[in-house]
KOLKOLVO-522358 format. One record per residue (C-alpha): x, y, z. Coordinates in steps of 0.02 Angstrom, whole numbers. Each point is the difference from the previous one (the first is absolute). Layout:
<recs>
x,y,z
X,Y,Z
...
</recs>
This chain:
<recs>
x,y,z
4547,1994,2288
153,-18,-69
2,157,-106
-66,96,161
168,-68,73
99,52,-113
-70,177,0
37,10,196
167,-46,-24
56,137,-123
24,149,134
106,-127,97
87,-52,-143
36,198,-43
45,28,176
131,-163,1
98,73,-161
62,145,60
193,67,-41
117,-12,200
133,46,69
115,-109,76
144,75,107
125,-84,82
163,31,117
-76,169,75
-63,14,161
-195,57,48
61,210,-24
81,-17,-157
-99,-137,-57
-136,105,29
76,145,-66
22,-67,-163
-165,-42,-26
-20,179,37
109,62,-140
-13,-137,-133
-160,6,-130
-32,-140,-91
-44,5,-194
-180,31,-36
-4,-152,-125
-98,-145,-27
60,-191,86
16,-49,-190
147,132,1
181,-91,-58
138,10,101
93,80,-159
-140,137,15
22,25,181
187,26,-8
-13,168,-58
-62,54,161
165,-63,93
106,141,18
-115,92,74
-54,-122,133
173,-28,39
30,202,27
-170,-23,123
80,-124,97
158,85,15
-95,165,39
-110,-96,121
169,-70,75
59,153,13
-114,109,101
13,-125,160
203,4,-5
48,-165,-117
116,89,-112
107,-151,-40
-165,-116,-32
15,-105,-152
-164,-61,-100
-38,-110,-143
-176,-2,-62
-77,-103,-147
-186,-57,-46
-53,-151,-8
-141,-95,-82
-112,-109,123
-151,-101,-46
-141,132,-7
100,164,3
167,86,0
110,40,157
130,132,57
147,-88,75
117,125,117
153,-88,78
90,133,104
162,-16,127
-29,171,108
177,10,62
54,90,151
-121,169,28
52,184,10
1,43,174
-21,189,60
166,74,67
-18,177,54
-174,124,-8
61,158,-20
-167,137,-7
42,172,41
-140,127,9
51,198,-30
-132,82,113
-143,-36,132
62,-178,18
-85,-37,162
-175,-3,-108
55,-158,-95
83,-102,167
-172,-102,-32
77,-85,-168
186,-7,70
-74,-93,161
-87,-124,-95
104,-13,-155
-69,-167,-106
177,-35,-48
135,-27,126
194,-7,-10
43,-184,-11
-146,-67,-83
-26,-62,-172
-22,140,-135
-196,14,-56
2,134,-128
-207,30,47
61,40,175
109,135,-67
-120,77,-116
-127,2,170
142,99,93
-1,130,-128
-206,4,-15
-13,25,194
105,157,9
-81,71,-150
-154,-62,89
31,100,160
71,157,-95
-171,15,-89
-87,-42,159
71,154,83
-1,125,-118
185,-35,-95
-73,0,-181
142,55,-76
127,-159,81
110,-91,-84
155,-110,2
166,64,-58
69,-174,-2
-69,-174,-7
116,-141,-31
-6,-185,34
203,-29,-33
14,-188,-10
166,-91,12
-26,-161,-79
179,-56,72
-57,4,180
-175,-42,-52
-44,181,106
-98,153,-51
-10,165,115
-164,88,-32
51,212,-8
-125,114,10
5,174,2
-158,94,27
-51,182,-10
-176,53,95
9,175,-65
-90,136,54
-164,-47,84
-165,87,-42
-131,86,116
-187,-17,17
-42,169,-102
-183,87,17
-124,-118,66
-162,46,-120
-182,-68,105
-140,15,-129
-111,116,70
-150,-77,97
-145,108,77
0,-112,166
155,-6,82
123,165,-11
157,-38,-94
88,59,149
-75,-164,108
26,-119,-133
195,57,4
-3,-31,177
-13,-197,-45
155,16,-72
162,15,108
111,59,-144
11,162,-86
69,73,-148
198,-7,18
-3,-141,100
112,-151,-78
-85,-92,-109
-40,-219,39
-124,-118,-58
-45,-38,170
-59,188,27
-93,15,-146
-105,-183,68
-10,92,165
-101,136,-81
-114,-126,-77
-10,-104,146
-46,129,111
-139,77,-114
-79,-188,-21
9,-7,178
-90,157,47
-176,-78,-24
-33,167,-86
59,-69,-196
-90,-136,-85
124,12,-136
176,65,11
143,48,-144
184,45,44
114,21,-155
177,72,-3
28,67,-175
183,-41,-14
6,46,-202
-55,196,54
121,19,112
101,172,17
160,31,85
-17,-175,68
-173,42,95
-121,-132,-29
-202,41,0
-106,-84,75
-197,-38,-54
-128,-25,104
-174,-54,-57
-139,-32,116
-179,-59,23
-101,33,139
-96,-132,116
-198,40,39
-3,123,120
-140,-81,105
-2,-177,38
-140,-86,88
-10,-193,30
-149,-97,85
42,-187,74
-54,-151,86
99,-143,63
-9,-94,150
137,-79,174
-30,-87,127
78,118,100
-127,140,-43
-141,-105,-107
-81,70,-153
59,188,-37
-53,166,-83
145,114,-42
-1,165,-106
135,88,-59
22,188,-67
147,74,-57
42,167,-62
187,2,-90
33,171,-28
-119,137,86
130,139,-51
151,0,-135
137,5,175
-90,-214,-5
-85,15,155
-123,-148,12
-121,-78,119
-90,-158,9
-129,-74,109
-60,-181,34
-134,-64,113
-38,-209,52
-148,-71,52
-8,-183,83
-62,-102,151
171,33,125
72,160,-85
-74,168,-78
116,126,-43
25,178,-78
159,73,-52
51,174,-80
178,59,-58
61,175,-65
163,-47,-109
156,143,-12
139,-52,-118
146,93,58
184,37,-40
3,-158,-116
-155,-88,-19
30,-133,-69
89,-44,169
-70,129,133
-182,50,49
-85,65,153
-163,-57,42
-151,42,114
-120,-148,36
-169,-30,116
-64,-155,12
-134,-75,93
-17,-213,61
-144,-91,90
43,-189,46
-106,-128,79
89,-155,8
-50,-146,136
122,64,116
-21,197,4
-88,148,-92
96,143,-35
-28,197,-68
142,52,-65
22,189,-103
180,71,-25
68,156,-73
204,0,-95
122,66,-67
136,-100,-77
162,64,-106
55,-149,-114
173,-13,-80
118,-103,-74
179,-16,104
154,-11,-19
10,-212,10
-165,22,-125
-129,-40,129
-166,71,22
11,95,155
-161,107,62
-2,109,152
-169,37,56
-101,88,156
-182,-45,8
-165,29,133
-89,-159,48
-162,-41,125
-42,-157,16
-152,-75,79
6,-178,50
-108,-127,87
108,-159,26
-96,-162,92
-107,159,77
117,111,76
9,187,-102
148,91,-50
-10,178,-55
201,68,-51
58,146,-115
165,13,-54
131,82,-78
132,-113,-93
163,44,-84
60,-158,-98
131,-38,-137
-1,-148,-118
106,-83,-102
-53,-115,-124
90,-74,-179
-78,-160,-126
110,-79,-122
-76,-135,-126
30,-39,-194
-175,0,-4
-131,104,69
-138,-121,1
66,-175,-16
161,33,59
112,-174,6
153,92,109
-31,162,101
-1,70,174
-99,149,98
37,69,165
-89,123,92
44,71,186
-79,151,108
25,80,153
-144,121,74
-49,29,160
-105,150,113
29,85,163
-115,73,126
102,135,11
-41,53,-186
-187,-6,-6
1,-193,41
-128,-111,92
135,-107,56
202,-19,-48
43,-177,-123
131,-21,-126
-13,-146,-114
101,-60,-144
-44,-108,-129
98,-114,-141
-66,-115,-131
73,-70,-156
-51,-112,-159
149,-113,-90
-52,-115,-151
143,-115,-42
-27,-110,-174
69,-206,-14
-37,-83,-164
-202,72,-38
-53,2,164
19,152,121
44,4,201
-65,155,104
32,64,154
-91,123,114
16,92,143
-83,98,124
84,95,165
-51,130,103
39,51,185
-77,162,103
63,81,136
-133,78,129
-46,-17,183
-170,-73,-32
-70,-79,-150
-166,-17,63
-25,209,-24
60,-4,-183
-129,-29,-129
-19,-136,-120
83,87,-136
167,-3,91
-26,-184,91
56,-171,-109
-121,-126,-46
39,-151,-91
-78,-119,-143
-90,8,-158
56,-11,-173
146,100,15
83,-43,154
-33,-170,77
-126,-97,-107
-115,-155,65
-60,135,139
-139,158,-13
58,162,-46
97,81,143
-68,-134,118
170,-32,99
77,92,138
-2,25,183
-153,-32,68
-93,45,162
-67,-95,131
-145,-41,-94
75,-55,-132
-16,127,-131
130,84,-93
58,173,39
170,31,-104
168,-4,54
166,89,-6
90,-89,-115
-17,-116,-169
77,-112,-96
-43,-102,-157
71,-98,-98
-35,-98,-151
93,-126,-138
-93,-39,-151
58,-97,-161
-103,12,-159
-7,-130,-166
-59,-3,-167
-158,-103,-54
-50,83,-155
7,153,-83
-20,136,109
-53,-114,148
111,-33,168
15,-101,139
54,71,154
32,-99,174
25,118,155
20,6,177
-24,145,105
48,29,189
-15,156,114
-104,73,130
-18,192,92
68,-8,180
61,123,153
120,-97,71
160,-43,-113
37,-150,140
-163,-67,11
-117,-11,-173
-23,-150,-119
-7,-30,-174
-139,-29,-115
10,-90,-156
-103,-54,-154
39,-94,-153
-66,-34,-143
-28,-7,-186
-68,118,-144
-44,39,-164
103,136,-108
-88,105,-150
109,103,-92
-149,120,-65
40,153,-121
11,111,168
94,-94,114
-20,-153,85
-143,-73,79
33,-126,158
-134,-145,80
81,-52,152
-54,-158,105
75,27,175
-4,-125,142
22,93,178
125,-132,87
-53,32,155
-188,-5,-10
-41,-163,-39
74,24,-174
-145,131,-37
-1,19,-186
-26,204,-73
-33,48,-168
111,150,-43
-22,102,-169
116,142,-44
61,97,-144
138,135,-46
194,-22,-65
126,-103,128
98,146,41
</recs>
């Protein structure tokens, strides 16, 4: 027992005699600092003192340097070993003395100066503060950073001085810095792929040969291309050592996607119950990247079939015209609906970087709501707007979406009857500690003489998994004099949710949810439900089990099950 003791006790024992480093009279930065800059022998505890000593002056120059670099020029030091019981110690006394402080920053730049204003705006050493050499170097690495970054490979800095004046205890930091001539993107050389045509893939690009060359536009190329759903791998190297005349070439290398793609799935809501969907997809019919892409669901309430033609335009990666026909049969507990439409919709990225799409489509709808039939064909012009911003696309822990349209039909223009009707909904996800909050919300108003001739497709219902939860899907609105629902003229929903940890990859969400569809801004009430739910964070997206209690119906509890990203 006593031998295995002893055994055990060895690593501690190595661990206990261990050579330190004592410092005293500097504060936590130089303290710190020193430690930085000081080595200590690489010799045994057993080491004498007299053995040790050799290694003095140069600890004492460390210190000093160490001093040095954050502004104690007139620091004193004395530093000895010592021997303790099991091992040796370095001793460093030190008396900083009054600090350098920065007097005047003095950087002059010879050409294109408003490129840098970044680094002068958020200089890491100010005038009046105490001299840190590493701050100074950092000045000096930005600029050269930002030259490089925008094409100034040949800068450099006719002056650099750090004049101290030990007298004063000042130092003015002078820098003089040259960008020199800045280079160009030169030829932009696509390795030749039977596909797409060269001159489409140069489309993605939104620079040309000549242009001036940046970092950022050379990661625009490659951005673009990886976003083009077209490239499942994507290349984009400047060649800056065969550069002529200051024209930089550019190399692209790319690898094409499958040109079909085909998925069959299941997966269930309680909105829709169990569901069927197929999916086709055709990503380049023609080397101009025209695509199209069908997809077709299958449940209980909904059955649907879509088709889109895809035209990439102007610049793709950005702008695309597209001609859709789509066909939708509901039969919920409050209506049945036929629903087959015919679009066009030009898609673009603006000016303030939103998605805006202007679009003029065909509709007839056929509706039976609580037994009364509505047959309606329209024409409807329409513009959208709609932008998401998230650090994540799946699991994103800050992020917002907002989405808004305006459409609307007139009799006068091939119309059954005249509404206009705009909508506006948004997602924001707001992180505290390692939980989440979200908010939701849901508005929409129309403007028309009588709702009751509009079809379903155009009327607001209310409820389900992602509106108001506790109730049936699209179970609230105005209702007749029976009692059934019929749809109203306007919505709103709202929701507040706040989601926690349990265990890896598991969350637990509490919500409530209030809203309802209405005609009459003066006279409608609110519906709410609350309640709590389970959070998978599966490999593609995340999956939710909501328990929702509808307030005002006895507390009736609803099972809710849904699935896709949070914005």
């Amino acid at each position: 027992m006593l031998t295995l003791l002893a055994i055990l006790a060895l690593p501690l024992a190595a661990i206990a005699q261990q050579p330190s480093l004592e410092i005293e009279g500097a504060e936590a930065a130089l303290a710190a600092n020193i430690r930085a800059h000081v080595n200590l022998p690489d010799l045994e505890c057993s080491s004498s003192t007299l053995r040790l000593s050799r290694f003095l002056p140069g600890i004492r120059q460390s210190v000093v340097r160490a001093g040095r670099a954050l502004g104690y020029y007139q620091l004193r030091q004395s530093s000895r070993f010592e021997s303790l019981d099991d091992c040796w110690q370095l001793s460093v006394q030190v008396e900083p003395g009054e600090p350098v402080r920065v007097d005047q920053i003095d950087i002059s730049i010879d050409s294109n100066s408003e490129l840098f204003q970044s680094v002068l705006q958020e200089l890491p050493l100010r005038s009046g503060e105490q001299l840190n050499q590493s701050a100074y170097e950092q000045i000096k690495t930005d600029l050269s950073a930002v030259a490089v970054e925008h094409g100034f490979f040949d800068a450099r800095y006719n002056r650099s001085e750090l004049q101290m004046d030990l007298v004063e205890n000042s130092a003015d930091v002078l820098l003089e810095f040259s960008p020199g001539p800045r280079y160009q993107i030169g030829a932009i050389r696509i390795e030749e792929i039977d596909a797409l045509s060269s001159d489409f893939v140069a489309r993605f690009f939104g620079i040309e040969a000549g242009d001036d060359y940046s970092s950022q536009a050379v990661l625009g190329i490659r951005n673009s291309l990886n976003s083009s759903h077209y490239f499942s791998s994507v290349s984009v190297t400047p060649q800056i050592s065969q550069a002529v005349d200051r024209q930089v070439p550019i190399q692209i290398g790319l690898s094409m996607r499958p040109k079909i793609m085909y998925a069959v799935g299941v997966g269930v809501t309680t909105d829709i119950g169990p569901r069927l969907r197929l999916d086709y997809e055709n990503r380049y019919l023609n080397r101009r990247g025209h695509s199209w892409q069908g997809n077709a669901g299958l449940s209980p309430v909904q059955q649907n079939l879509d088709l889109s033609y895809r035209i990439p335009l102007r610049n793709p990666a950005t702008e695309s015209l597209e001609f859709s026909t789509g066909y939708l049969a509901e039969d919920t507990d409050t209506f049945k609906s036929n629903s087959s439409k015919m679009v066009a919709t030009y898609s673009f990225i603006n000016n303030w970087q939103w998605r805006q799409q202007l679009f003029l489509g065909y509709q007839h709808d056929e509706s039976d709501i609580s037994g009364e039939t509505v047959v309606a064909d329209f024409v409807i012009p329409g513009i959208s707007l709609d932008r998401t911003r998230a650090d994540d696309a799946l699991y994103p822990a800050r992020g917002w979406r907002l989405f808004a349209e305006l459409k609307g039909a007139s009799d006068t223009l091939l119309s059954s009857e005249n509404f206009l009707q705009l909508n506006f909904s948004g997602k924001a996800i707001e992180s505290f500690a390692d939980s989440r909050l979200l908010f939701r919300f849901d508005l929409g108003t129309t403007v028309t003489e009588n709702i009751d001739e509009l079809p379903t497709s155009i009327r607001y219902f209310t409820g389900g998994d992602q509106s108001v939860r506790g109730y049936k899907y699209e179970s609230l609105g105005p209702e007749n004099e029976a009692g059934e629902v019929i749809g109203g003229k306007h919505n709103i929903a709202l929701s507040l949710e706040a989601d926690f940890p349990i265990a890896n990859n598991w969350k637990l969400a509490v919500f409530a949810d209030t809203g309802n569809a209405f005609n009459d801004f003066t006279d409608f009430e609110f519906k709410t439900g609350a309640g709590v739910g389970l959070r998978w964070l599966s490999p593609i997206g995340p999956i939710r089990v909501d328990l929702a209690s509808a307030l005002d119906m006895d507390n009736e509890l609803r099972l809710h099950i849904t699935m896709g990203p949070d914005l």
